[in-house]
C-alpha positions in Angstrom: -5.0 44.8 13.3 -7.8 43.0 15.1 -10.1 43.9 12.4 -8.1 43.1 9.5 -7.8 39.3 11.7 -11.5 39.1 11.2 -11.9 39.3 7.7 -10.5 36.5 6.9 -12.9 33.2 7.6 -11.6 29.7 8.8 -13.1 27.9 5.4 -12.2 30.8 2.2 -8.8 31.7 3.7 -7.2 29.9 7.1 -7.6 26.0 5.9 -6.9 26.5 2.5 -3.3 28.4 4.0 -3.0 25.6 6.3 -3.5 22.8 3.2 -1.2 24.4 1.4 1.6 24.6 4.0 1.0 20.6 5.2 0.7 19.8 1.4 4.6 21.1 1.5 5.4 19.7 5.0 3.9 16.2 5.8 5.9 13.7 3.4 6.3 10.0 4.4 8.1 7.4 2.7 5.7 4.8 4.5 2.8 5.5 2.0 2.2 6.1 -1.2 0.1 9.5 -1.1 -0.8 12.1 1.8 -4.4 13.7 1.1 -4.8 16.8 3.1 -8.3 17.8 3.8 -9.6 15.8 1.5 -13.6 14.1 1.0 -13.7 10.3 2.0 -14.7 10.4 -1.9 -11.3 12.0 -2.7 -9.8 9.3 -1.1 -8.8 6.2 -3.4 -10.0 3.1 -2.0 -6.7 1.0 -3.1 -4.5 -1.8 -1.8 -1.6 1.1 -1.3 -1.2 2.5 2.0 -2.8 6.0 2.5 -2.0 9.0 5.2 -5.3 10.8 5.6 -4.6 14.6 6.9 -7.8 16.2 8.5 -8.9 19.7 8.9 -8.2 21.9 12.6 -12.3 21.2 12.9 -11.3 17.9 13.7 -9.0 17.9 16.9 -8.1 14.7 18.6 -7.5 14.0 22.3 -5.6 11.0 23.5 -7.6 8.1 24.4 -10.8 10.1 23.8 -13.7 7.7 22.5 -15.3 11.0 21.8 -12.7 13.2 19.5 -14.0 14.7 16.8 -11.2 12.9 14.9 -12.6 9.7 15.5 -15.4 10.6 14.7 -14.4 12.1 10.9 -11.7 8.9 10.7 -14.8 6.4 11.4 -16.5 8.2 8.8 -13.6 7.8 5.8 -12.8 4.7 7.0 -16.1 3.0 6.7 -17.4 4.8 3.6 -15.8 5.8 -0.1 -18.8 7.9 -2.3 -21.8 6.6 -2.1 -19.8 2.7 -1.7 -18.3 0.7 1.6 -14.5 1.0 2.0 -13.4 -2.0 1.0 -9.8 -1.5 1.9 -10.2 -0.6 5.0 -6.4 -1.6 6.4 -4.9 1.0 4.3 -5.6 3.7 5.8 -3.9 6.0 8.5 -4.7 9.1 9.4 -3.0 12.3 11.1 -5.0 14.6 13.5 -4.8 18.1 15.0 -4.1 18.2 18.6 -7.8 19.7 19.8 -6.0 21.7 22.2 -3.6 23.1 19.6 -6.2 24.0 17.2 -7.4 27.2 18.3 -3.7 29.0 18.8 -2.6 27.6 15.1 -5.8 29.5 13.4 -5.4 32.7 15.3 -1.6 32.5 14.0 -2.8 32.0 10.6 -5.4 34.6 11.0 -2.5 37.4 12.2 -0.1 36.1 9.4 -2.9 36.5 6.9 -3.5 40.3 8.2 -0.1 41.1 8.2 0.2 39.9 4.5 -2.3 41.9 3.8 -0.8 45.1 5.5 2.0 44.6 3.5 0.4 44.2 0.8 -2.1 47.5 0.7 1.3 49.7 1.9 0.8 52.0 -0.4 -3.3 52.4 0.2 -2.3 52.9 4.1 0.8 55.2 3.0 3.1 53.8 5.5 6.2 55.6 5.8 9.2 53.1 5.5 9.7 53.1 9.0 6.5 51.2 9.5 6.4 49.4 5.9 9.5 47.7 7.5 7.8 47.0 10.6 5.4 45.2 8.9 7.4 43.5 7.0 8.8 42.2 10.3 5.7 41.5 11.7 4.9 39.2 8.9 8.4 37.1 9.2 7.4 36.4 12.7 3.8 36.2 12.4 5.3 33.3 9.3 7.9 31.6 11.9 5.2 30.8 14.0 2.4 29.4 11.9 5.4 27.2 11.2 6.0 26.0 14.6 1.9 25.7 15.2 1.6 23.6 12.6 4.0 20.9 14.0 2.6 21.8 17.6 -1.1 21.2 16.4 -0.3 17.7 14.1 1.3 15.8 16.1 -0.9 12.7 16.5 -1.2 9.2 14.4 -4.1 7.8 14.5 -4.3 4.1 13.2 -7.2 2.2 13.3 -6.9 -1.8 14.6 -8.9 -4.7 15.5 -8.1 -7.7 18.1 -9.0 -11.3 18.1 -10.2 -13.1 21.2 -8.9 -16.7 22.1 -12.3 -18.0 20.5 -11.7 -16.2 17.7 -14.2 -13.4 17.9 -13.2 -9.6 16.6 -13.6 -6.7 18.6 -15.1 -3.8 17.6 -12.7 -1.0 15.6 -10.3 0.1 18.0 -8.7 3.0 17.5 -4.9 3.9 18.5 -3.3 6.9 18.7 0.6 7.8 19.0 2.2 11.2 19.3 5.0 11.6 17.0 8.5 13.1 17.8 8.8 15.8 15.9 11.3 17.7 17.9 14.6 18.1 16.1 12.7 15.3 13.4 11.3 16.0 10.4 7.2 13.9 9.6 9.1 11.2 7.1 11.1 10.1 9.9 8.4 10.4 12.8 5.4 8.7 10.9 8.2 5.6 9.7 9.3 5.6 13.8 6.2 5.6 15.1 4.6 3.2 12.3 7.7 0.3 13.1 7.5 0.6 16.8 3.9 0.0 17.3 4.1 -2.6 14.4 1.0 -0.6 12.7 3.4 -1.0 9.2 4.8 -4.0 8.7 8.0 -4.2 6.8 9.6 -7.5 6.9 7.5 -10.5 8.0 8.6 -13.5 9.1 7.5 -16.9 7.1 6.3 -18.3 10.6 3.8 -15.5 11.2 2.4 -15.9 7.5 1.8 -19.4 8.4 0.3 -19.3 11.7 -2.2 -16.7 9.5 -3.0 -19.0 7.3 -3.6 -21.9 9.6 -5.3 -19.4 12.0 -8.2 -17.7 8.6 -7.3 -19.3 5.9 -6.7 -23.5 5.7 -9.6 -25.4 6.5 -9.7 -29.2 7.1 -11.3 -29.9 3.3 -9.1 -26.9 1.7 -5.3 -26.9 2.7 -5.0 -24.4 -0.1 -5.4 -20.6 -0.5 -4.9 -17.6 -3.1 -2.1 -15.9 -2.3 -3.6 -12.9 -3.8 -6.7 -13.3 -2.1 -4.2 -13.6 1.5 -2.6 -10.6 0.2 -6.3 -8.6 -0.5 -7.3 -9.5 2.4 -4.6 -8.4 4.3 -5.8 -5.1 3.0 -9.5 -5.3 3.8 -9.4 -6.3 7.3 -8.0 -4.6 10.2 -7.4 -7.6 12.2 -5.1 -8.6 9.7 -1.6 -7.3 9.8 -0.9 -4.4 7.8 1.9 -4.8 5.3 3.8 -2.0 3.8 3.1 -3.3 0.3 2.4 -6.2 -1.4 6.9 -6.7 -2.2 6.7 -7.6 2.0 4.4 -10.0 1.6 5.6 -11.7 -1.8 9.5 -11.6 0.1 8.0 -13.3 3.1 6.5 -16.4 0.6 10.1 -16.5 -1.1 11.9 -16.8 2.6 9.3 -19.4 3.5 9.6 -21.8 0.2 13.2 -23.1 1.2 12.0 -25.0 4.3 9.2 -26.8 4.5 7.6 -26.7 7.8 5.7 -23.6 7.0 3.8 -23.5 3.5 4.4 -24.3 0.0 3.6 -22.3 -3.1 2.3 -23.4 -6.3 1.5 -22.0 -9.6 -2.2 -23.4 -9.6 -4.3 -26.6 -8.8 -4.8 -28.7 -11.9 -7.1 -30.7 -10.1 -7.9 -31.5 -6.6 -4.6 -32.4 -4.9 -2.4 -31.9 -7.7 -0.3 -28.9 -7.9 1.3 -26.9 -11.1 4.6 -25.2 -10.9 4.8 -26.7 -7.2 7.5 -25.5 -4.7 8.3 -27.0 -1.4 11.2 -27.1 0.3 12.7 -24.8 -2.8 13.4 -22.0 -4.1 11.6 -20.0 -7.1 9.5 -17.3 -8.6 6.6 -15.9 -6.6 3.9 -14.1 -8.5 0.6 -12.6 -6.8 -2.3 -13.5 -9.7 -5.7 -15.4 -9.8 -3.9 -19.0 -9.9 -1.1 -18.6 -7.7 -1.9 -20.6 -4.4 -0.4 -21.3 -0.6 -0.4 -24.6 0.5 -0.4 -26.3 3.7 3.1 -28.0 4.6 1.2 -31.6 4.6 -0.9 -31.8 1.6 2.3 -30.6 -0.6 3.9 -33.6 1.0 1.5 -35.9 0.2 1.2 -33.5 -3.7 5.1 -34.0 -3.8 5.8 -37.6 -2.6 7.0 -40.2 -5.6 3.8 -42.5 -7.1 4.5 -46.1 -6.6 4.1 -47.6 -10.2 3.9 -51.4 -11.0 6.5 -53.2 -13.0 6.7 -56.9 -14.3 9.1 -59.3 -13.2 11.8 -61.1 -15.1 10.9 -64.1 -17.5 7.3 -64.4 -19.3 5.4 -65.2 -15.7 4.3 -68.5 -16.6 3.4 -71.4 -14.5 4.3 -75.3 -15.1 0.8 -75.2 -16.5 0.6 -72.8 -18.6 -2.0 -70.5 -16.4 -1.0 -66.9 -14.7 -0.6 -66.7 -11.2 -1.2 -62.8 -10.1 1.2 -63.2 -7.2 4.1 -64.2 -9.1 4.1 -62.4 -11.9 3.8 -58.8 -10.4 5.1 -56.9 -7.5 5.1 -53.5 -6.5 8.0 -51.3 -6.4 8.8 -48.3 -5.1 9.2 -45.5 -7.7 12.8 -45.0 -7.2 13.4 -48.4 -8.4 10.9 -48.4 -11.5 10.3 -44.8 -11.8 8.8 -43.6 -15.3 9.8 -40.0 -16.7 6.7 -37.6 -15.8 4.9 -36.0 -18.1 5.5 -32.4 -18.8 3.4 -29.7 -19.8 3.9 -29.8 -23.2 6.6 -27.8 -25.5 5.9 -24.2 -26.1 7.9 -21.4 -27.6 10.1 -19.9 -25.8 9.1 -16.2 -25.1 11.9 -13.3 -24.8 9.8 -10.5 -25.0 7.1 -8.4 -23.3 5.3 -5.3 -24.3 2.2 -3.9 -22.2 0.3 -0.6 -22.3 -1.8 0.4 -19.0 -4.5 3.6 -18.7 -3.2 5.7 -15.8 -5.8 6.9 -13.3 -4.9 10.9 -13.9 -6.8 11.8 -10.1 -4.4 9.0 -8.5 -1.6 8.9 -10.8 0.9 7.5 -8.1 -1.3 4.9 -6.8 -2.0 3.8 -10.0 1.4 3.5 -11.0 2.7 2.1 -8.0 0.0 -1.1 -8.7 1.5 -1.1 -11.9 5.3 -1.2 -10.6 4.6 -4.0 -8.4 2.4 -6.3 -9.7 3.9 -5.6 -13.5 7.3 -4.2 -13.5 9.3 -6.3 -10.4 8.4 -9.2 -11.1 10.8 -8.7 -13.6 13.3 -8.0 -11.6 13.2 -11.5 -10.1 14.9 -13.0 -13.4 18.2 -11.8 -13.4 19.4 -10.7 -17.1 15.7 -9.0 -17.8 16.3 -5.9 -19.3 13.2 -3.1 -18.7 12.5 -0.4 -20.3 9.6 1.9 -19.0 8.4 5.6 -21.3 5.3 7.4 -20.0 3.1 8.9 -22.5 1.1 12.2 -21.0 -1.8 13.8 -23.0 -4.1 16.4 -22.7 -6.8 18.1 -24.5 -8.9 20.9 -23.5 -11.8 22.5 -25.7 -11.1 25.8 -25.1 -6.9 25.7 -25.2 -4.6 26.5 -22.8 -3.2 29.2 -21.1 0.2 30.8 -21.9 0.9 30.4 -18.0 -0.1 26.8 -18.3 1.8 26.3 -21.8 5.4 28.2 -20.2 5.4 25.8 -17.1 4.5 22.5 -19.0 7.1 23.3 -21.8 9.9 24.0 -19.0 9.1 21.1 -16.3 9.2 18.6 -19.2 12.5 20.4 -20.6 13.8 20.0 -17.0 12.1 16.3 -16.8 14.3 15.4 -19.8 11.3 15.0 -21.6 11.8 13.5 -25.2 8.6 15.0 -26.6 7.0 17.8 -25.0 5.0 20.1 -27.4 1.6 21.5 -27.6 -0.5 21.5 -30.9 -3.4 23.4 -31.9 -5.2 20.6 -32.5 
């Protein structure tokens, strides 16, 4: 037994059996994708959140500056390819327990041994006696690579940054939590231990967005911000908090808009001061693009207060003789007394439909869609009556044709997929 354990090396067999098997086991509704093992390359450098699985090379101690998981997580977190990360703050990352990591490959390492004693039975001629034995041996020798891997990956790892009462950042601080996993499955560890250190945010209130933007983003000479650019930059910068998705923070502008002690939102700046589409102290539609702007509770008072206009008394403002005298023949009033219609935008026609067509990524097809679903697709749903329809079109080539293997599962995943069109051509 102990030398069949030895052929098999930590790289070619025991990681890519562990992959597999946390591939299967670590889900989490709080992100959008899990890479196991995967290059800092591999790793899209996205506005949606990210879980970041590393190898049993990589263990982690508790409070360690020196873990070798800090160490790899510094790495993807500060670099994608050959580029900076730019989205630094979405980003978490799961580690092995550096304890944990030795027991959980020689587990693998008997489980792989016994699978192959099972599997050369008939080379070894084992009589059934000990053909069953093995068989045995390889149930257990399964159970407990099961129970190692939950032993060994147990940590979160979440990088954060403070901000000093002068307003300086610290350097990357990294926190680390260890996840309940007894009698719990990951999905329900990672979203308990994300919500009780606040590490994901999912429901903010409008008084924290607007100390934020009084705090980073208003200056004296600009009382206005992108709302997009809050929202990206709530994505770059660990400081920052770290919202779920971008539907937190665009449900956060719409609790806001009603009062108006906190922030307005407008559509865009026509010109310095004057606001398009603005809302304060009201209700409305919140959209994240290029024009879309956050706006500090006093200028959109002074954007939204009636202009006074001047208006001309009664009679023909005469004198006894004959000359105009300035002070009697106008006055000022306020606009609520002599108020003229504004000016609208003008007429345009009135459009009831939308059709769009979008290249999915086909290496990050979910994060791709999901940037799709919630920039695109919900802002949809905030008109009530909007009917959506949504078809995905898939297609492939390859030079040299596919596989019958390939061709049978396609063909019956799309069957089962209710697929309305699912063949293969020759060409």
């Amino acid at each position: 037994m102990e030398d069949r354990m030895h052929r098999f090396d930590n790289k070619l067999s025991l990681y890519p059996e562990i992959q597999e098997r946390l591939q299967r086991l670590v889900k989490t509704s709080v992100c959008t994708a899990v890479h196991v093992f995967s290059d800092a390359k591999d790793i899209p450098d996205k506005v949606d959140l990210r879980l970041v699985v590393l190898d049993p090379d990589h263990g982690h101690k508790r409070k360690d500056p020196a873990s070798l998981a800090r160490k790899a997580a510094e790495a993807i977190l500060s670099r994608h390819g050959d580029k900076p990360r730019e989205y630094q703050n979405r980003v978490l990352f799961l580690v092995p327990d550096a304890n944990a990591a030795s027991t959980l490959r020689d587990h693998v390492r008997r489980y792989l041994a016994w699978g192959s004693i099972v599997k050369d039975a008939g080379e070894l001629n084992l009589d059934k006696h000990h053909e069953a034995e093995a068989n045995k041996n390889l149930v257990d020798a399964r159970s407990l690579v099961d129970g190692s891997l939950r032993e060994t990956y147990r940590y979160l790892l979440v990088p954060m940054q403070e901000v000093d009462a002068e307003s300086k950042l610290s350097e990357v601080l990294w926190e680390d939590e260890t996840l309940a996993l007894p009698g719990s499955t990951y999905d329900k560890a990672i979203e308990a231990a994300t919500r009780d250190r606040e590490w994901v945010i999912r429901a903010w209130a409008p008084p924290h967005l607007a100390a934020l933007l009084a705090k980073w983003f208003w200056k004296d000479d600009k009382p206005a911000v992108g709302a997009n650019k809050v929202w990206l930059d709530a994505c770059k910068y660990l400081y920052l908090p770290r919202l779920q998705t971008s539907s937190v923070f665009v449900q956060t502008i719409k609790d806001g808009l009603p009062h108006e002690s906190w922030f307005a939102y407008a559509a865009a700046e026509k010109e310095p001061g004057k606001y398009e589409g603005l809302l304060f102290g009201a209700s409305g539609g919140v959209y994240l693009d290029e024009g879309s702007l956050l706006i500090r509770p006093d200028a959109a008072a002074a954007a939204a207060k009636p202009v006074e206009t001047i208006e001309m008394d009664e009679g023909d403002g005469e004198s006894d003789s004959g000359s105009t005298d300035p002070s009697q023949v106008w006055s000022v009033t306020p606009a609520t007394k002599a108020r003229k219609p504004a000016s609208g935008p003008p007429p345009y026609a009135t459009l009831r439909r939308f059709h769009g067509t979008v290249s999915i990524d086909p290496h990050d097809p979910i994060g791709t869609f999901t940037e799709v679903v919630e920039n695109v697709i919900a802002q949809f749903s905030t008109q009530y009556g909007t009917q959506v329809t949504i078809t995905v079109d898939v297609e492939a080539k390859r030079s040299s044709g596919f596989d019958a293997k390939m061709v049978r599962v396609v063909r019956e995943n799309a069957a089962v997929l209710k697929f309305k069109t699912g063949e293969f051509e020759e060409d």
